[in-house]
Each structure stands twice: as C-alpha cells, then as structure tokens.
DRENPA-3360 file (N, C-alpha, C; in nm, 2 decimals, always signed):
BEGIN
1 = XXXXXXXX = +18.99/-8.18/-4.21/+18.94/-8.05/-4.16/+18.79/-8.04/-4.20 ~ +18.73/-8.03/-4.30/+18.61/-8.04/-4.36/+18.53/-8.16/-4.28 ~ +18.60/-8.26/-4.25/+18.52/-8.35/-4.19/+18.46/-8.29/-4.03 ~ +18.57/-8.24/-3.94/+18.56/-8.22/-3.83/+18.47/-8.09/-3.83 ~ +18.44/-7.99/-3.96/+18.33/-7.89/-3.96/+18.21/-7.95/-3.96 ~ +18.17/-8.03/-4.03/+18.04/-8.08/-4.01/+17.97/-8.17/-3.91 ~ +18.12/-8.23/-3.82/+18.10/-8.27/-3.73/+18.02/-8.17/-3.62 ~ +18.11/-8.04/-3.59/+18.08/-7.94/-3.55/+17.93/-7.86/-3.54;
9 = XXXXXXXX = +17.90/-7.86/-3.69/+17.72/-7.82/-3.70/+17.62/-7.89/-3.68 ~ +17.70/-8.07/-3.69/+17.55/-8.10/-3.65/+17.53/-8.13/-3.46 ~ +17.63/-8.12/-3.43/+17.67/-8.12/-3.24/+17.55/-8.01/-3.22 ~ +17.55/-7.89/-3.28/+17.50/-7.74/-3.25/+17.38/-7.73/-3.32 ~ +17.29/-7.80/-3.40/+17.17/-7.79/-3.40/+17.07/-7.90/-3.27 ~ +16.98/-7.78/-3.23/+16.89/-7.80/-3.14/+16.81/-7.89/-3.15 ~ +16.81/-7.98/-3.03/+16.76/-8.13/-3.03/+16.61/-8.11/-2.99 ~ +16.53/-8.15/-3.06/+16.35/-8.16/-2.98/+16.26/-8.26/-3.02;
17 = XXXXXXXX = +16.22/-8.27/-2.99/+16.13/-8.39/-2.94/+16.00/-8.39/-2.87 ~ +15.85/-8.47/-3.00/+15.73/-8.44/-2.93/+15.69/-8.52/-2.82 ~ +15.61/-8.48/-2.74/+15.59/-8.56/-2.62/+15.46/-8.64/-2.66 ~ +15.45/-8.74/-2.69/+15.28/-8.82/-2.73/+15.23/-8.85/-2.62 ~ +15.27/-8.82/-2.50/+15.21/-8.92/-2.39/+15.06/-8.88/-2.36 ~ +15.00/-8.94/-2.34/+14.81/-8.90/-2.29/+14.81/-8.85/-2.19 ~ +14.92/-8.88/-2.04/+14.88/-8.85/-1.91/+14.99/-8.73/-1.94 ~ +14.93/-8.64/-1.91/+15.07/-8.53/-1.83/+15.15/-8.58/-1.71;
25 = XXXXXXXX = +15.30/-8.59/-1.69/+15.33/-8.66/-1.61/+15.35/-8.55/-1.50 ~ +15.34/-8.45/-1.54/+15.36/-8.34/-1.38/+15.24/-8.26/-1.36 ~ +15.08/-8.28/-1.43/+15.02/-8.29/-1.35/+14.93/-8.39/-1.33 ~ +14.93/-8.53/-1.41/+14.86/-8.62/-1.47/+14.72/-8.67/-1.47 ~ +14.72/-8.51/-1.56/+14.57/-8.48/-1.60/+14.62/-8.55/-1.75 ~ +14.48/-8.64/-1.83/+14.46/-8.61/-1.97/+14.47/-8.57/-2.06 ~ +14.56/-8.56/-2.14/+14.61/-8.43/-2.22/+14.45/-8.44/-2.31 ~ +14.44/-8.35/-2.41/+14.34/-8.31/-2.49/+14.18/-8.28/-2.43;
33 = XXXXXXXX = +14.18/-8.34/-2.30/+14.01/-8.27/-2.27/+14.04/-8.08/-2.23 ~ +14.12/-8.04/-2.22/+14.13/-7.91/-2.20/+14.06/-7.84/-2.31 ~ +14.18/-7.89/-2.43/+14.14/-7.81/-2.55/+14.05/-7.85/-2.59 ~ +13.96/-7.98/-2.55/+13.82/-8.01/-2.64/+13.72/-7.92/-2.55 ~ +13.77/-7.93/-2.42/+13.64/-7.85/-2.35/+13.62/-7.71/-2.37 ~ +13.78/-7.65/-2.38/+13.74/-7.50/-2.47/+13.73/-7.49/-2.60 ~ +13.77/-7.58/-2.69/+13.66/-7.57/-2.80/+13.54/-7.51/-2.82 ~ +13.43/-7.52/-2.73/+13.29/-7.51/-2.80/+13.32/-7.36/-2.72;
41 = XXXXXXXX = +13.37/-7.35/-2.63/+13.38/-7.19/-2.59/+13.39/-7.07/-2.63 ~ +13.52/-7.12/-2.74/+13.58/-7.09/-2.83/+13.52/-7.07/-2.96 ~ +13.39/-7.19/-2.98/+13.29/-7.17/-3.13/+13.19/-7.07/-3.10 ~ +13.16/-7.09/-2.97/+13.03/-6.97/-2.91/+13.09/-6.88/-2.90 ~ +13.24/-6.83/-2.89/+13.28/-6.69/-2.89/+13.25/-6.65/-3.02 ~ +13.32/-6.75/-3.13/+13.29/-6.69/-3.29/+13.17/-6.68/-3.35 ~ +13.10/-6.76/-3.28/+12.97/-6.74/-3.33/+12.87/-6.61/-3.29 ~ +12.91/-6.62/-3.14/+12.86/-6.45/-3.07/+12.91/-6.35/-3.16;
49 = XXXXXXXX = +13.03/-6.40/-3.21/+13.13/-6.28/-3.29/+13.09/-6.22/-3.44 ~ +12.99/-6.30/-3.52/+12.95/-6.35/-3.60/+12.81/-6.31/-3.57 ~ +12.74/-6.38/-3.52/+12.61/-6.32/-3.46/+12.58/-6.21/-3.49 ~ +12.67/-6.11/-3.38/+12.61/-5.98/-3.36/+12.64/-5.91/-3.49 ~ +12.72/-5.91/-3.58/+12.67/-5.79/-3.68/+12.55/-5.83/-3.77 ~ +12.51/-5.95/-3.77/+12.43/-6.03/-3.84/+12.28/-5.96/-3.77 ~ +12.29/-5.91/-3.65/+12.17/-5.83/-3.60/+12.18/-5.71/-3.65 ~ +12.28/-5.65/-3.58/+12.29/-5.53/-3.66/+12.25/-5.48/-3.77;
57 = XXXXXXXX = +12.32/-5.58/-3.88/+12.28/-5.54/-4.03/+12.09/-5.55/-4.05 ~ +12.06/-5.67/-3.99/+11.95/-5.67/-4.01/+11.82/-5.56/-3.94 ~ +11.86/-5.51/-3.82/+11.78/-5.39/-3.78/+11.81/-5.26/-3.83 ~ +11.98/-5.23/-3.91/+11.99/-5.15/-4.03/+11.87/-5.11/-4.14 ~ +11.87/-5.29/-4.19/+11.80/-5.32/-4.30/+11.63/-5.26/-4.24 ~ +11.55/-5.28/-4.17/+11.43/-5.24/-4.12/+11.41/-5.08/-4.12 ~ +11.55/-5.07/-4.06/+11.52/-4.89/-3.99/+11.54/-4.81/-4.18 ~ +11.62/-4.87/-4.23/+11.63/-4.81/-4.39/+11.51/-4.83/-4.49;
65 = XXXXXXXX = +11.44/-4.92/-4.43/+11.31/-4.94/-4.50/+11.23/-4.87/-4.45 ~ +11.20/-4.84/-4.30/+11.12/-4.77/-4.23/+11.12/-4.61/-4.31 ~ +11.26/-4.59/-4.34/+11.29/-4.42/-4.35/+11.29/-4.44/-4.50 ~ +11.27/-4.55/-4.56/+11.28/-4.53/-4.77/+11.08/-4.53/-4.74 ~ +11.02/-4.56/-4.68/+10.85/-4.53/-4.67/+10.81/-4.42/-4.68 ~ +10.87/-4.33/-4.54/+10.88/-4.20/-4.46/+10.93/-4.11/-4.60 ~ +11.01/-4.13/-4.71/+11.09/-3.98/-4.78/+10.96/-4.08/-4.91 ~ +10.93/-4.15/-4.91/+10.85/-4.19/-5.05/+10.68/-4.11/-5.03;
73 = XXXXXXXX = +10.68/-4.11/-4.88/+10.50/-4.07/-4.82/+10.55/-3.89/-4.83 ~ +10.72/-3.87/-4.80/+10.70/-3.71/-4.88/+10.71/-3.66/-4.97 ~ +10.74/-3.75/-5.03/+10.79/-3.74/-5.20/+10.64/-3.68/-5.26 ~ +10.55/-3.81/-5.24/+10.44/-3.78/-5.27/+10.34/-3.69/-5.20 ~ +10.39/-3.59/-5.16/+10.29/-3.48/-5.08/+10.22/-3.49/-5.00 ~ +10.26/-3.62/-4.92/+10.20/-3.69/-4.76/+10.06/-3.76/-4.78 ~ +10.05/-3.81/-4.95/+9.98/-3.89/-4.99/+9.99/-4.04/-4.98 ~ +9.99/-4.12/-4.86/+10.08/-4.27/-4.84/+9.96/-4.36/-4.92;
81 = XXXXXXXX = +9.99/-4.44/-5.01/+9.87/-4.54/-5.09/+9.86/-4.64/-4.95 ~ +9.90/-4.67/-4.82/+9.87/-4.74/-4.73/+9.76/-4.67/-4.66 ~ +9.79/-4.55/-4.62/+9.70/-4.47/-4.57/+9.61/-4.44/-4.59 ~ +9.56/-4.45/-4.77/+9.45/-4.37/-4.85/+9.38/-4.50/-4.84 ~ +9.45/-4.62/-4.83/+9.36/-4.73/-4.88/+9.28/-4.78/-4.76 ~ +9.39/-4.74/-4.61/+9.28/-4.71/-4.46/+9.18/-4.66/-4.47 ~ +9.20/-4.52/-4.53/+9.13/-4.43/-4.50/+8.95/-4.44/-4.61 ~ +9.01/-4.54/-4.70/+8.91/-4.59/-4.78/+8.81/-4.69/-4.73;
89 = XXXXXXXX = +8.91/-4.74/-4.64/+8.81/-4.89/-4.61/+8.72/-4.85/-4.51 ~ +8.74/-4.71/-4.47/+8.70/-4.68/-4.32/+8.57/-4.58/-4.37 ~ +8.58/-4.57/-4.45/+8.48/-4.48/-4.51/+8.36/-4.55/-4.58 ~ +8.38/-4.70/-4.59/+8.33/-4.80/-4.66/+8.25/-4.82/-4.53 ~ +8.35/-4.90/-4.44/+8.31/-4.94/-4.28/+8.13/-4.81/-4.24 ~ +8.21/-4.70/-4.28/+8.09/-4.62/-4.20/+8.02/-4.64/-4.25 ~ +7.96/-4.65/-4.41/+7.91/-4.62/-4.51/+7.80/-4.75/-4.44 ~ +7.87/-4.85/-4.46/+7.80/-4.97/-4.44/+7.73/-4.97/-4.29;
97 = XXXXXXXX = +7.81/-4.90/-4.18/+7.73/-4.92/-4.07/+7.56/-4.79/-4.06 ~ +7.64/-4.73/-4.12/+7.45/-4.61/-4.17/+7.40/-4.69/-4.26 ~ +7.42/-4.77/-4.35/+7.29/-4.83/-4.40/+7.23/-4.92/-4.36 ~ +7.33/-5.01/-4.26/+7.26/-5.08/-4.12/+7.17/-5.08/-4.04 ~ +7.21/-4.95/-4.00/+7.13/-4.84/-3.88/+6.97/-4.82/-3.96 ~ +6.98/-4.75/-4.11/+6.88/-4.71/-4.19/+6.82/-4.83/-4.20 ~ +6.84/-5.00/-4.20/+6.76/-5.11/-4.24/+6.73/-5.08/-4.14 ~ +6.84/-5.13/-4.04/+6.71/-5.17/-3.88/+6.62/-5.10/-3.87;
105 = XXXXXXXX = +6.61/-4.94/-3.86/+6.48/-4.89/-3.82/+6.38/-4.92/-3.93 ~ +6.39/-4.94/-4.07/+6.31/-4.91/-4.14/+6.22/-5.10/-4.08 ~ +6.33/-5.20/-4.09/+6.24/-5.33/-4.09/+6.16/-5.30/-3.94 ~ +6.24/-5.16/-3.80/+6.11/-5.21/-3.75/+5.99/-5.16/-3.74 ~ +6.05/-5.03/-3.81/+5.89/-4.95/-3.84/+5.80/-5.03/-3.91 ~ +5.87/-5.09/-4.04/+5.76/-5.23/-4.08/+5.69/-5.33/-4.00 ~ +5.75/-5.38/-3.89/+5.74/-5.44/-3.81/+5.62/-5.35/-3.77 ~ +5.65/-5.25/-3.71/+5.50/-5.20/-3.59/+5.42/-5.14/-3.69;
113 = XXXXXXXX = +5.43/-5.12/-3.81/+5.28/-5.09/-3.92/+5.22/-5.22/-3.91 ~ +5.29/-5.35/-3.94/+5.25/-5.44/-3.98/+5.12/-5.51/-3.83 ~ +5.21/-5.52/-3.74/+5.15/-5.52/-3.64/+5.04/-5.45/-3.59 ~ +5.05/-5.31/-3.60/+4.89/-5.25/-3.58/+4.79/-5.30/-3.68 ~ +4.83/-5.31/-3.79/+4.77/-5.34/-3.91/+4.69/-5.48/-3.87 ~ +4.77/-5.57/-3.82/+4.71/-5.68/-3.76/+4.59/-5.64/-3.66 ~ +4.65/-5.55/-3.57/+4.55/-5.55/-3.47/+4.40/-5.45/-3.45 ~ +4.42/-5.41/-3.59/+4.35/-5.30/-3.66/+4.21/-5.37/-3.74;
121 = XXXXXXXX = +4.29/-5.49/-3.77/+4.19/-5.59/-3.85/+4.13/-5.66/-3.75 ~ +4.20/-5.71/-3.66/+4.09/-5.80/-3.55/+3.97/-5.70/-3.50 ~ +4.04/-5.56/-3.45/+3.93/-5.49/-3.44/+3.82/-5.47/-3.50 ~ +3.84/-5.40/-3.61/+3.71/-5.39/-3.70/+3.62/-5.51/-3.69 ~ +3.67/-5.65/-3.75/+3.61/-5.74/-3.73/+3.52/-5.74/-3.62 ~ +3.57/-5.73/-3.45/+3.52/-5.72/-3.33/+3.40/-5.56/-3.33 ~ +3.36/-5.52/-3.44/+3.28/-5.40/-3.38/+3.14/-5.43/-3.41 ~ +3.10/-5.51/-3.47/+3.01/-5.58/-3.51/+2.95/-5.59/-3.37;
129 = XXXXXXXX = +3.04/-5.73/-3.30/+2.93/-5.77/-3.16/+2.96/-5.68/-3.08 ~ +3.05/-5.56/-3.08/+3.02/-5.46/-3.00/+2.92/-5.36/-3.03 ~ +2.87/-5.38/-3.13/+2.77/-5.31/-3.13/+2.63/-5.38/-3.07 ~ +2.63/-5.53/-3.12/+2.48/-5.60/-3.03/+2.52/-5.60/-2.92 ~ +2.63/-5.57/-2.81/+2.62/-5.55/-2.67/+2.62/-5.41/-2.65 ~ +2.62/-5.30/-2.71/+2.58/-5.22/-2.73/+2.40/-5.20/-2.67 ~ +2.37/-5.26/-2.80/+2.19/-5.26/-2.84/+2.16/-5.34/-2.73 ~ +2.20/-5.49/-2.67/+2.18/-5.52/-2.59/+2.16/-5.49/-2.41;
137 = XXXXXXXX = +2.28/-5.37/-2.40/+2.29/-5.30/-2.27/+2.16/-5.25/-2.26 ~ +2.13/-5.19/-2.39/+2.02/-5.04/-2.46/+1.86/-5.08/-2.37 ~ +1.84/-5.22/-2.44/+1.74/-5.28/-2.40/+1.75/-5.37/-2.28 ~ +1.83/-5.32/-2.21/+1.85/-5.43/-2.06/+1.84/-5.57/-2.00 ~ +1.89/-5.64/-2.16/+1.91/-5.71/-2.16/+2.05/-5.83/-2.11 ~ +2.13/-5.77/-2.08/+2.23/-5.76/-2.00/+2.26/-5.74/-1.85 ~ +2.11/-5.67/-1.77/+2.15/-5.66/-1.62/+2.10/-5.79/-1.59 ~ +2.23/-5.80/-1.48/+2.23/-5.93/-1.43/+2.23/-6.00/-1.46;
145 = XXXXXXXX = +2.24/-6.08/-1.58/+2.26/-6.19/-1.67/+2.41/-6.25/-1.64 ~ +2.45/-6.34/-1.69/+2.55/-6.37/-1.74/+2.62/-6.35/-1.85 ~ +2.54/-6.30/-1.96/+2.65/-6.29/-2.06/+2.66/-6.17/-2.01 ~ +2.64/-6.04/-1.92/+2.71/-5.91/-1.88/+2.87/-5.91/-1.86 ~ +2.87/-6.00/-1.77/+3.02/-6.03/-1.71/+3.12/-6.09/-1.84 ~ +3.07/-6.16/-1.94/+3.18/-6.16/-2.10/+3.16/-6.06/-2.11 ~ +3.05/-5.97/-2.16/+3.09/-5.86/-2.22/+3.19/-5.79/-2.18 ~ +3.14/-5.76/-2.02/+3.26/-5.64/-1.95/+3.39/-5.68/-2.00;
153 = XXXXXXXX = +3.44/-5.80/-2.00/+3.58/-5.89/-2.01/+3.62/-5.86/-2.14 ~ +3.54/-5.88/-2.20/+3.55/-5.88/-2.35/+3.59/-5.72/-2.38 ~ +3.51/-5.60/-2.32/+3.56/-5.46/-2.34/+3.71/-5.43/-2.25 ~ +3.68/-5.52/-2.17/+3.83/-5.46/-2.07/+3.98/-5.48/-2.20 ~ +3.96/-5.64/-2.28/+4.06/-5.64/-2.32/+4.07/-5.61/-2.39 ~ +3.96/-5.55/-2.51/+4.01/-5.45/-2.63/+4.06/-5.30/-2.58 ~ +4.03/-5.30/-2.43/+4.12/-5.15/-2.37/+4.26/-5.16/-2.39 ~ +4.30/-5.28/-2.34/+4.47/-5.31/-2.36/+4.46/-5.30/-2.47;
161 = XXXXXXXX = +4.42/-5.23/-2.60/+4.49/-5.26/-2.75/+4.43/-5.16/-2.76 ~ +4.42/-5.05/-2.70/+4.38/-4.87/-2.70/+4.26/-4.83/-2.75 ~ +4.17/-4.93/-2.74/+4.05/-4.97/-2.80/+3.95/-4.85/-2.70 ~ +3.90/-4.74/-2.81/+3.81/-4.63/-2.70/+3.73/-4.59/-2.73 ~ +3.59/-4.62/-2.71/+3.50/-4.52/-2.79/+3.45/-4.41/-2.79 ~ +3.34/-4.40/-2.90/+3.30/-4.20/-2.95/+3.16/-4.21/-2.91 ~ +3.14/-4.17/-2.80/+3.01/-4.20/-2.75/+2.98/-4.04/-2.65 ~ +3.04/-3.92/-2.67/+3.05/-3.84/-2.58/+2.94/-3.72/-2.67;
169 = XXXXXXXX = +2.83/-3.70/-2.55/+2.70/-3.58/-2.60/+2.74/-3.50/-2.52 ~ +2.69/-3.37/-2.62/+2.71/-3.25/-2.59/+2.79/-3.16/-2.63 ~ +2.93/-3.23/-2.70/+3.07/-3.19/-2.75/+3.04/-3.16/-2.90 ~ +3.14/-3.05/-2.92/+3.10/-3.02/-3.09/+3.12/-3.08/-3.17 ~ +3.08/-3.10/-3.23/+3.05/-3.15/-3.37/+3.17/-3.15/-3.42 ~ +3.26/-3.28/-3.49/+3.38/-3.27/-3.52/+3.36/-3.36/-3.64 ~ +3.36/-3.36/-3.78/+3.38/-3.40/-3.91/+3.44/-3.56/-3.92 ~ +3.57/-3.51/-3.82/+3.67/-3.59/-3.80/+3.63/-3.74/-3.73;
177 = XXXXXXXX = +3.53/-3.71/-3.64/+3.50/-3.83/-3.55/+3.33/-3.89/-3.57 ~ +3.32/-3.76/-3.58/+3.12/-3.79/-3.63/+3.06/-3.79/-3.76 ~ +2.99/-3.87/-3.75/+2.90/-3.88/-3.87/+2.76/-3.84/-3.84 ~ +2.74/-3.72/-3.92/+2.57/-3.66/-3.89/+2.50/-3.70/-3.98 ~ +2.39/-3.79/-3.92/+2.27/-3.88/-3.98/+2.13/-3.78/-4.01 ~ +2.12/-3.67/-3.88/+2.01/-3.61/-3.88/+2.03/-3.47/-3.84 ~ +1.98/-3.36/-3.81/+2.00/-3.23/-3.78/+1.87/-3.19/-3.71 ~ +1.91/-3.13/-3.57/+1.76/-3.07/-3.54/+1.78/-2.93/-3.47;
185 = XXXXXXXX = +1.70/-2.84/-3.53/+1.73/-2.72/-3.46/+1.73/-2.68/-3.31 ~ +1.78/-2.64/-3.28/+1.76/-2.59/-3.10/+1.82/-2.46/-3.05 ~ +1.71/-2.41/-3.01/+1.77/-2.26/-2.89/+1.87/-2.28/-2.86 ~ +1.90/-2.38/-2.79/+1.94/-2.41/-2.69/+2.16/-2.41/-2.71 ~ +2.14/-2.38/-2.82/+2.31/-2.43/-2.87/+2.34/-2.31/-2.94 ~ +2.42/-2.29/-2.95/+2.50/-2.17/-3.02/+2.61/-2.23/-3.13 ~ +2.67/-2.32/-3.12/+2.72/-2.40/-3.29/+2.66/-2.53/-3.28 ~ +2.70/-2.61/-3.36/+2.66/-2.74/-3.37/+2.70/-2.85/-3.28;
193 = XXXXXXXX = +2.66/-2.92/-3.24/+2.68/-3.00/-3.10/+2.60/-3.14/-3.18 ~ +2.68/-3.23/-3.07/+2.59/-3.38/-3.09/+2.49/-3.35/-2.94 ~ +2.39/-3.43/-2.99/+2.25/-3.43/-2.92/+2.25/-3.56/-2.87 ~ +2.26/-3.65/-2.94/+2.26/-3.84/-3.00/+2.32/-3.89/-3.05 ~ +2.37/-4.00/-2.98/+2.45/-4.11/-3.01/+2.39/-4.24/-3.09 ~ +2.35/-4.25/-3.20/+2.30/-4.35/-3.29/+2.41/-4.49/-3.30 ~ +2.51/-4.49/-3.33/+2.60/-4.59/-3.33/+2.72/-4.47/-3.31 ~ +2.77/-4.57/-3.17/+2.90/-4.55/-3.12/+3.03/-4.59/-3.25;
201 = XXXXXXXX = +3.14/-4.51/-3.19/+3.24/-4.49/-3.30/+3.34/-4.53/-3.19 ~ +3.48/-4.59/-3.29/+3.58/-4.63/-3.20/+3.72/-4.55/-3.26 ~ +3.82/-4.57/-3.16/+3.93/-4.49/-3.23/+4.01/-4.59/-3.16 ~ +4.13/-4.62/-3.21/+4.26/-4.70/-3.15/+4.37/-4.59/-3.15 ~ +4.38/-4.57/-3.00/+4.53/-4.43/-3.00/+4.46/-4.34/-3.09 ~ +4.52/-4.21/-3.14/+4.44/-4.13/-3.19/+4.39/-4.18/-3.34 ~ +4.40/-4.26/-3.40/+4.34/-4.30/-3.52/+4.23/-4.35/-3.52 ~ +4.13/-4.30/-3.58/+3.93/-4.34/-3.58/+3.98/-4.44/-3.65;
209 = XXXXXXXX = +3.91/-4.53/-3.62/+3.89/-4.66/-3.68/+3.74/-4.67/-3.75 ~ +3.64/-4.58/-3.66/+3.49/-4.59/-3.73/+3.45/-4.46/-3.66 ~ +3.38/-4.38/-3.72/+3.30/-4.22/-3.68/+3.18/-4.26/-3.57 ~ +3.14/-4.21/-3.50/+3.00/-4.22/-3.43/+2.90/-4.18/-3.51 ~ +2.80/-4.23/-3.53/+2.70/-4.17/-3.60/+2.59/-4.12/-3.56 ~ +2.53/-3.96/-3.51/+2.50/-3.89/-3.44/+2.41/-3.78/-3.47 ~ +2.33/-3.78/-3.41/+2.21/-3.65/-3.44/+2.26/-3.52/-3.42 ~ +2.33/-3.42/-3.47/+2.38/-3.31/-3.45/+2.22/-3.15/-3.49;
217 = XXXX = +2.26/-3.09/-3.35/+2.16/-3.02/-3.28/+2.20/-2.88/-3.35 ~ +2.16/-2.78/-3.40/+2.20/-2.68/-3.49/+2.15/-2.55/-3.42 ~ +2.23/-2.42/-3.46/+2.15/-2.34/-3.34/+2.00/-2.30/-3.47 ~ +1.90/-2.22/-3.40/+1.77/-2.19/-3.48/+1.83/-2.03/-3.59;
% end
C-alpha cells in the first residue's frame, strides 16, 4: 500500500520542460533578438525615468538659490553687495569718463595757445620787413617794380593768419592800440584824435601784437 501511494504522487506532479531551441518553430523567428532589441528601449525608458527628476531637482536647486538672494537683499534693507558694487563701478566709469572729457579739452586748448603762440612769433619776427615795405611804399620805391608784387603776396598771406593793421587817421585816440609820440594842438578836434601815422601797428584777431605809433591832435 505505501508503495502504490507514492507511486500515485509522483504520476500527479506536473511535467515541464525548457525549450532551448534558437528558431521558434511556429514562428521561426530567432529567439532572443526581440528581447535584445527592446532592451535599449527599455534602458532609455529608465533612463528618461531617471533623467527627469534629475532636472527637476536641479532647476529646484536654482530657483531656491534665486529666492535665498531675493530674502538676503531684504533682509538687509534692499542693500544687495552685488548691486552696491555695480553701482560703485559705475560711478567710477563716470568719474573717469569727466576726467577724460576735462583732459581732452584742456590738451586742446594747449594745443591752440601753443599754436597761436607759434604763429605769434613768426609774426613779430615778420614786422620788421613790414615795416621797410612800409617806408619803401612811403618813398615810391615800389611802383612798378618788382619787388611790389612780393610784397603784395607776402601781405596777402599774413591776412590768412588775421594779420591786420593800425594805420586808421582820424579815429580816437585809444591807449589800447596807440602809442602817442607827439601832441599838437588843433581847433579843429573836440577830444583827442590821431592826426599821424609814424609806425603802423598790427593786431592778430583782436589781440595787438604792436601799438601804432601816432601824432595825436589835442583840442586847443
């Protein structure tokens, strides 16, 4: 009896058996390229899966930084040390661009002193032979000649360098522009007036360079 029970149990356990074969025989497809080809499908899902809180947390992490700046800039009474140190450099920036502004004009006003200053000196130099074409005109020694036509040239181009002279009779007497050599009384005038032109005087733009030096006519 005992024999024929165990006969019994092992009849009634379930018989199975793995299939190893490569080909599927009912559809004989390859077995395993299925599951390899969903594999990586399957890794890009977990990985997408994986991925995304990994953004998440990290745009968390920004925006909680952004807002620990924002309660620290009110903490301190809307005083931000990033902002102060803008607002420092910018006040620097200006600082430096006005003293820019202040050189350039100043080197060019140096510039155009220095330059008149130059052309101030060639002048003077040049009054000299304008005075012997002067004395030369005086004594008519100059009509029709040839050296007339230098001279004219020679006056034309001390005009371009504002070159003008003080050669005008009749006009009052001015401190500023004349120098009175002699005095003669006359009826004829009611304040003091130039009479004579002794040596011509020049001025560049309004600054005398040399006085006229002039007989001034006095009333009697």
């Amino acid at each position: 009896m005992p024999h024929h029970g165990n006969e019994e149990e092992h009849q009634s356990e379930p018989v199975s058996f793995r299939d190893n074969r490569k080909i599927d025989p009912e559809t004989g497809e390859v077995r395993g390229q299925q599951n390899d080809a969903g594999a990586p499908a399957a890794e890009d899902s977990v990985a997408g899966e994986q991925a995304e809180p990994s953004g998440d947390a990290s745009e968390g992490d920004a925006l909680a930084q952004a807002e620990a700046i924002l309660n620290e800039a009110g903490d301190d009474g809307g005083s931000n040390p990033a902002v102060d140190v803008v607002a420092e450099l910018r006040n620097d920036l200006l600082r430096l661009q006005a003293e820019y502004v202040n050189y350039r004009r100043r080197v060019e006003r140096d510039r155009d002193v220095a330059r008149d200053q130059a052309v101030i000196g060639v002048l003077n130099s040049l009054m000299p032979v304008l005075d012997d074409i002067d004395a030369a005109r005086q004594h008519g020694d100059l009509a029709g000649g040839p050296f007339a036509a230098i001279a004219g040239k020679l006056e034309n181009v001390l005009k371009a360098y504002e070159l003008t002279r003080i050669d005008e009779v009749g006009v009052a007497f001015d401190p500023n522009v004349h120098e009175a050599l002699m005095q003669q009384p006359s009826a004829d005038v009611q304040a003091d007036s130039v009479s004579q032109i002794l040596r011509a005087g020049y001025r560049k733009g309004e600054r005398v360079l040399r006085a006229a030096q002039v007989i001034v006519a006095v009333p009697e």
